[in-house]
N, C-alpha and C positions, 0 to 999 in steps of 0.2 A: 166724535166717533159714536159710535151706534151700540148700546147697550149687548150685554154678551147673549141672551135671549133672543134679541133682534137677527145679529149677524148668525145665531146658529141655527134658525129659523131660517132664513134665507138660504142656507148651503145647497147646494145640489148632490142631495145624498145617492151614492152610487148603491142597486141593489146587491146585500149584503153575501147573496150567493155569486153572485158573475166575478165581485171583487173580490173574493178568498179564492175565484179558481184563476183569475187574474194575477194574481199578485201573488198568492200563495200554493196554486197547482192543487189546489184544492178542488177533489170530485163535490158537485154539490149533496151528492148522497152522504156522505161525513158530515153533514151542517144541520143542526135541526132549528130551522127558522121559528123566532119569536114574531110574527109581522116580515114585511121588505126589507127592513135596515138591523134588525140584531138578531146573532143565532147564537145556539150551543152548539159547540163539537160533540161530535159522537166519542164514545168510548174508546171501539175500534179502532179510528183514527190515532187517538194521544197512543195505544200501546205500541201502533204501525209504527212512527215515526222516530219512535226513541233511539234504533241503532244509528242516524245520521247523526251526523258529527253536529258540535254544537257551532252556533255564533259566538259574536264576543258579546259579552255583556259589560250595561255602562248605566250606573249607580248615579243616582241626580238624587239632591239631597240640597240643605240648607240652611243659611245662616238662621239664630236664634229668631221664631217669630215676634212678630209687633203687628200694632194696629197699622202701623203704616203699608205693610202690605212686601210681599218676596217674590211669590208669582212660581213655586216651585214646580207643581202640575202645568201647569202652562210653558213652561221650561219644558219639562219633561218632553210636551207635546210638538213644542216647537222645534227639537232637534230633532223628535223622530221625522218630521215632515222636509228639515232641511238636509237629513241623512238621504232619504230618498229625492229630493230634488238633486244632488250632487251626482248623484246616480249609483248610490247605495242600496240595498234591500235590506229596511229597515222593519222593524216592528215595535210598538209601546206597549208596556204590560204596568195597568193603573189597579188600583184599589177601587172599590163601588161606594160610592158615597154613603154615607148615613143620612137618614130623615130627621135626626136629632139636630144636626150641624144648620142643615137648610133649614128653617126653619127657627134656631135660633139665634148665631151670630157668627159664626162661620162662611156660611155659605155653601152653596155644590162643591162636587170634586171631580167636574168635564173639562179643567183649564179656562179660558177666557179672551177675549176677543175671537183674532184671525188663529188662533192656539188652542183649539178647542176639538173634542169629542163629540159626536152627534150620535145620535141623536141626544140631545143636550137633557131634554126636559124627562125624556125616559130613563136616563142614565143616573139623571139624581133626584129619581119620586122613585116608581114599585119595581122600574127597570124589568130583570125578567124571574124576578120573585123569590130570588136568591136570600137577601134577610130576612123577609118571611119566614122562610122553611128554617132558617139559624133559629130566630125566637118561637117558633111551635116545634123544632127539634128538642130545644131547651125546653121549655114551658111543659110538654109532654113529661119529660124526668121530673120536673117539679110535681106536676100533678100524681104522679107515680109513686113518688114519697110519700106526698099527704093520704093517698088512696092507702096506702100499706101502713100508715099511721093506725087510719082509720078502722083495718081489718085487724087490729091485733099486734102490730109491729113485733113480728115473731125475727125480725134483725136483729131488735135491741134498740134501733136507734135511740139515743140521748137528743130530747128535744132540742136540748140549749145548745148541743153542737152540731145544726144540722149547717152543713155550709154551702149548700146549694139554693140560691135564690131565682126568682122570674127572673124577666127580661123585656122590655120594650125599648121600641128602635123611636124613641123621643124624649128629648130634655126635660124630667117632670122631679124636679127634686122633693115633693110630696109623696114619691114612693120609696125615696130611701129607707125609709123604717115604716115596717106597716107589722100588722096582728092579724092573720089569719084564721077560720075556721071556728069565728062566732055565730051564735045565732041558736047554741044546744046541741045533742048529742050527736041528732044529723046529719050535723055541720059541718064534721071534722075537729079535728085534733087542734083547740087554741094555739099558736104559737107566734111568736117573734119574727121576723123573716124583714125582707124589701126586695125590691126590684134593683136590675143592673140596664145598661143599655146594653141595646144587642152589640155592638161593637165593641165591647168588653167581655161579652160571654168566650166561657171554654169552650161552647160548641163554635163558635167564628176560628180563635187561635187553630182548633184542629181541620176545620177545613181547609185551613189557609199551608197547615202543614203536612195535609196528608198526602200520599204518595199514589193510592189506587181506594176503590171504595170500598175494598178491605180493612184497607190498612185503619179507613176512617173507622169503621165497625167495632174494630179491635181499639182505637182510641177510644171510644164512647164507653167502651166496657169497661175500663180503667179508671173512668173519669168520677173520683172522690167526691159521695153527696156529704156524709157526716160521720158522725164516730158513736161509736157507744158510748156507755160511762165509765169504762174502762181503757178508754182509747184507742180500739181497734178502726181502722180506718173499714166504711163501708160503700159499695162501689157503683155503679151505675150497674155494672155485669151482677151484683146479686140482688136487683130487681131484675133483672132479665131482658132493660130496657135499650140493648145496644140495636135489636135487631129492629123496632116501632122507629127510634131514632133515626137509624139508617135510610128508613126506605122515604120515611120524611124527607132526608137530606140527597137521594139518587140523582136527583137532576141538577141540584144547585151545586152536586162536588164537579160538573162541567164546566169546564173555562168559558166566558162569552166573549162572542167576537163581535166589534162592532167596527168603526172608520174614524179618524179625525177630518174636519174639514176639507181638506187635500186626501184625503182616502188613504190613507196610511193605515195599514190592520193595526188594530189594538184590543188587545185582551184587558175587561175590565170584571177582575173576578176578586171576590172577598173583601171585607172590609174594615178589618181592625184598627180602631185606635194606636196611635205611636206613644201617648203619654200615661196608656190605662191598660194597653197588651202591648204586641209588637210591631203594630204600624207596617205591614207588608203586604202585598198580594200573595195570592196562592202558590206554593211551587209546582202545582202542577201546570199554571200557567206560563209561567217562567221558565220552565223547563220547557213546555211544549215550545214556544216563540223561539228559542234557542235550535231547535232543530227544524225552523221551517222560515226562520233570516239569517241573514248574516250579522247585523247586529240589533239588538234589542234594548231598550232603553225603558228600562223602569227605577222608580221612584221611592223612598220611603218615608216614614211622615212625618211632621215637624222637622225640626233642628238634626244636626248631623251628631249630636251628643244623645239625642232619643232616638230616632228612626234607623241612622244609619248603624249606630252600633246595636241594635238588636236584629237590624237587617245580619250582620257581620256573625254576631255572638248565637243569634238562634237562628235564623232561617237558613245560613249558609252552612253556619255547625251541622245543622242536621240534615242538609238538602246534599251538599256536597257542593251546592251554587259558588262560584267563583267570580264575583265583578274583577274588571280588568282596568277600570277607570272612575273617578266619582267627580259628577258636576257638582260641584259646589255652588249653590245659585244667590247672591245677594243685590241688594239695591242698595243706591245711595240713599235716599232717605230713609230707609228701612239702620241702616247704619248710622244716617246722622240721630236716629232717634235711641240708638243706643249710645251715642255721644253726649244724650241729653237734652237734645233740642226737640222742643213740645212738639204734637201735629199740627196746630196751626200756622208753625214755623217752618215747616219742612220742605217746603215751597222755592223758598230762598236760601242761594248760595251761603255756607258754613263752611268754611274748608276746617276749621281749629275744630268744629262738633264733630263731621268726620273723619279728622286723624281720632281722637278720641274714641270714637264707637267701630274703630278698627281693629282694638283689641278683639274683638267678638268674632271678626273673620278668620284672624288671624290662632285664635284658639283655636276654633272649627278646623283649619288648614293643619296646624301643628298634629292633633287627633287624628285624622286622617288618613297623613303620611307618618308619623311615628310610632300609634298605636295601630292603628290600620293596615300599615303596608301597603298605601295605595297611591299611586299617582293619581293628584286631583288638577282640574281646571275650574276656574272660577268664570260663573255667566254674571257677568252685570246686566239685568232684568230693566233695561230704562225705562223709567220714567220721563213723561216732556219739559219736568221742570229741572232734570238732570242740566247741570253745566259741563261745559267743557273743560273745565278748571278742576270739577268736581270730579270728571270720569279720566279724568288727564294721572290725577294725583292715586286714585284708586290702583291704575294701572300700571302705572311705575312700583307703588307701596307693592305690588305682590313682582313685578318684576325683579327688585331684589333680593325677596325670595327663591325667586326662580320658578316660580307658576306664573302661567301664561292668563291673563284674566280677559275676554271678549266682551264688545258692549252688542249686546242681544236685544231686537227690537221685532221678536216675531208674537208679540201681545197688537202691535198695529199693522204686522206688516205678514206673518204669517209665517209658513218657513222662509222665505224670502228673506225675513230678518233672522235669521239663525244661520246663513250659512256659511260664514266665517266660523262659528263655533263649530259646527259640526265637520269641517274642514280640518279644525286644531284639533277634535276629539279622534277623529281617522290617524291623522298623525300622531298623536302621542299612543296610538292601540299601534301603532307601527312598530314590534319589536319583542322581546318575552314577554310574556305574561307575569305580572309583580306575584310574589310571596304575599299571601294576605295573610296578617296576622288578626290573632285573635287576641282578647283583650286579658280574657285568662284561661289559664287549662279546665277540660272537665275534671282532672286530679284535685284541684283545687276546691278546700272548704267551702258550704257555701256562703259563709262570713267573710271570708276570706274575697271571694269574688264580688261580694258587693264593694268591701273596700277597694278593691281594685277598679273598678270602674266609680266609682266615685272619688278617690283618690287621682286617677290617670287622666277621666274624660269630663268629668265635674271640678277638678281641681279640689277640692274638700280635703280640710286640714284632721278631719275624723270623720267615724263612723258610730253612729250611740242609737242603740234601741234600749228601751225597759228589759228587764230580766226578765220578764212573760214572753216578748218577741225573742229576743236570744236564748229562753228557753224552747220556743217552737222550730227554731231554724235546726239548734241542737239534735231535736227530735226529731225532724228529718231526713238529715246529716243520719241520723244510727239506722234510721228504717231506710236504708237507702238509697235516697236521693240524693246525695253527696255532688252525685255524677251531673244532674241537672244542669241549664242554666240559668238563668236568675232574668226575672224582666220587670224592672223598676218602672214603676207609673209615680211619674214626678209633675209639676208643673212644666208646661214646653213654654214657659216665659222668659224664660232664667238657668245658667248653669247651677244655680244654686237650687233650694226649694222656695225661695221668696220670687212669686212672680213677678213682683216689683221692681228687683235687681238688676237695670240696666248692665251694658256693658259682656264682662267676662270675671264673674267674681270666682274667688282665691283665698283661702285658707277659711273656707266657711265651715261650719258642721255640717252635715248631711244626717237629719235622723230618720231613723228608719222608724215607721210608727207600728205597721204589721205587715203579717206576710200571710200565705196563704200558699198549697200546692195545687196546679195543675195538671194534675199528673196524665191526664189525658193528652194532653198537649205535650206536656213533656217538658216544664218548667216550672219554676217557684218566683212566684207575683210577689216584688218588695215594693210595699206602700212608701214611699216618701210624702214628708210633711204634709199639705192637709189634702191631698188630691181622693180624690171621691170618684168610684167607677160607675156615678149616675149624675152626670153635669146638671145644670138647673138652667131656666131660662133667660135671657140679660132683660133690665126691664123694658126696655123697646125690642119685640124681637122680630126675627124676619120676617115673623109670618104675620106683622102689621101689613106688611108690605107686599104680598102675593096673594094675587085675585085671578080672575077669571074675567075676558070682557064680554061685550054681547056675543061675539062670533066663536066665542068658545076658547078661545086663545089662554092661555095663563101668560101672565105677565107680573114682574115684582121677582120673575127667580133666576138666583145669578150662580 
């Protein structure tokens, strides 16, 4: 089979205006084209369309990652495409890749093979220049500090607690700690500082949660750079930098429209992390695809213990979003390697590694429907070295459960292999709408709600920070963020914080190491164990591997 580059290069991409008025009744005057194949909606549009009633929405998520590979985007892609083969009006609503991931060991975020978003190569390089404007929205406030340092810092600011750092959208662990504004008086103000990646930044969470390009404005102005030295928090609004921020950010708070391979509309807007912020697309996207399908299939990132509970605990707390269903997406080897069995073995039939590394689905599934309140179906994502024996035994183990588990084969086959599952996803959306529950109250401490979600969805036999961190949560807790909720960046290796911990670990500690307020966004960041919001690059990394040929082509990017 034909590398994912390959076949998404070949598609026959439909112009990106004819197919939004095709498929979505969309005037092409609402579309502001980037090129043929990807546009932004206009404003007026998303305000028009809000009084029509919504679609159903349907939550695809997934078992703990591994090297071995789950194929969760590609899921995603693949039921939106076999929803509309069935002869549904579907829509997908993806997250925009990072340049840090491509580039280092991840990879894109357009799905893969006959599963895939196109334009592929646009979608995960500079796209339509959306993180851009995130890292010079941010980086602007940075410099905005140092400049007001520089004049007198008639704020107050406390150098040592200034907590707003850069931001670049690439794996460069050489910027975690850096020393600014050497060089003499000219220079600026010496200090202490580092870089984050844009996919961790406040200004990404708030676009991803904002409601109108007010609302984002009014976020920015909130959004905590540092304190005095007597702890008064000081604000992005008293440098005066929401309005410079905003008009940076006017186009990129647009949802983009583009097509998967089968021309299925998909909205691919925002791009947060799930292990380092909340792993979500924007809700104004989500919302908007809600009132312009019938049903809408988006994604959240990593594992259903990270993506999907802060899909659940922040973006639907605050959007008012309701999923109706969650695909749970796993593979057999992806399971027999939480069984234990190395990747050079994973090849070959294990049925004893996969009962084993079944605990992991089987956690995921229990979270779901007990903490979650939601009806799930599980997609088995095959693989060619899948057995019969192997997808036989998977498919019973959740039958006794009473979840329906589907063997999915639209990574070679396209939606053509998804449409049994999107056949069982119509039927089980056939009847009320579930109760979603939330994992804890906004009443709730917010001690109290990290133990809770690490207690309920990490299994953790405790919850332990130093007296410095339980004194900062303290101090939030009294200045009023009580009400917040909480978005733990942990490792997505592991329900524990050892990304090492195969399986479904149980009675572990969970330490909290630090935290931090977003209050622009509208959350308080719990560091777990040693996760760092500026990843570094593996020593082989992608970008050995992606070139340019003579005819201009890139090639090496998946």
């Amino acid at each position: 089979m034909e590398d994912d580059i390959t076949i998404a290069r070949k598609a026959k991409l439909e112009r990106i205006v004819e197919l939004a008025e095709r498929k979505l009744g969309i005037d092409p005057a609402d579309l502001e084209p980037y090129g043929h194949y990807k546009a932004k909606l206009s404003s007026d549009l998303i305000q028009r369309v809000q009084d029509r009633p919504d679609g159903k929405l349907i939550l695809v998520t997934a078992i703990t990652p591994t090297p071995a590979g789950e194929g969760k985007t590609t899921t995603t892609v693949g039921l939106g495409d076999a929803l509309n083969r069935i002869g549904k009006k579907a829509m997908v609503c993806l997250r925009e890749p990072s340049l840090g991931p491509c580039f280092g060991s991840k990879g894109g975020g357009a799905g893969g093979g006959y599963a895939q978003v196109v334009p592929m190569e646009d979608i995960n390089l500079h796209f339509t220049g959306d993180f851009h404007a995130v890292s010079i929205s941010h980086n602007l406030l940075a410099a905005l500090i140092d400049n007001h340092l520089h004049f007198g810092n008639q704020l107050g600011f406390d150098v040592r607690r200034i907590t707003w750092k850069r931001v670049i959208d690439m794996n460069d662990r050489s910027l975690r700690n850096i020393v600014v504004g050497l060089g003499g008086s000219t220079m600026g103000v010496p200090r202490e500082t580092g870089f984050d990646i844009v996919a961790a930044s406040e200004v990404m969470a708030i676009l991803c949660l904002s409601t109108s390009l007010q609302d984002l404005k009014e976020r920015f102005s909130n959004i905590i750079v540092g304190y005095t030295r007597d702890g008064k928090a000081i604000r992005a609004g008293d440098l005066n930098a929401q309005g410079a921020m905003t008009v940076l950010m006017k186009e990129a708070v647009k949802p983009n429209l583009v097509q998967t391979i089968e021309h299925t509309p998909t909205f691919v807007h925002g791009g947060p992390f799930a292990n380092i912020a909340h792993g979500c697309n924007s809700v104004l996207a989500t919302r908007t695809a809600l009132k312009l399908a019938d049903y809408v299939v988006t994604e959240a990132g990593f594992g259903a213990d990270l993506g999907a509970e802060k899909f659940i605990d922040i973006k639907c707390r605050k959007s008012g979003l309701r999923p109706q269903l969650v695909v749970l997406v796993a593979t057999i080897r992806a399971l027999k390697y939480q069984g234990g069995t190395e990747l050079k073995d994973l090849n070959t039939e294990n049925l004893e590694s996969l009962k084993r590394g079944m605990v992991n689905l089987d956690r995921h599934v229990s979270n779901i429907r007990n903490h979650y309140g939601l009806p799930v179906v599980v997609a088995i994502n095959r693989f060619g070295s899948d057995t019969e024996n192997e997808l036989k035994f998977l498919i019973d183990h959740m039958a006794e459960q009473g979840v329906k588990a589907v063997v999915c084969e639209h990574y070679a086959k396209g939606g053509a292999g998804a449409e049994e599952l999107a056949h069982t996803v119509v039927e089980a959306l056939d009847g009320p709408a579930p109760q979603l529950k939330f994992v804890y109250e906004d009443s709730d401490p917010l001690w109290n709600k990290i133990e809770k979600v690490a207690q309920k969805i990490y299994a953790a036999s405790e919850v332990v920070a130093d007296a410095s961190v339980k004194k900062k949560i303290e101090k939030y807790q009294q200045d009023g963020y009580g009400h917040f909720p909480i978005c733990i960046a942990k490792t997505q290796y592991s329900f524990s914080t050892d990304p090492n911990e195969r399986g479904a670990a149980s009675g572990h500690t969970f330490r909290v190491r630090d935290v931090y307020l977003s209050a622009g966004a509208g959350f308080m960041v719990v560091l777990g164990g040693d996760m760092m919001t500026m990843p570094g690059l593996p020593k082989v990394p992608a970008a050995d591997h992606i070139d340019i040929d003579e005819n201009g082509n890139t090639i090496g990017l998946s």
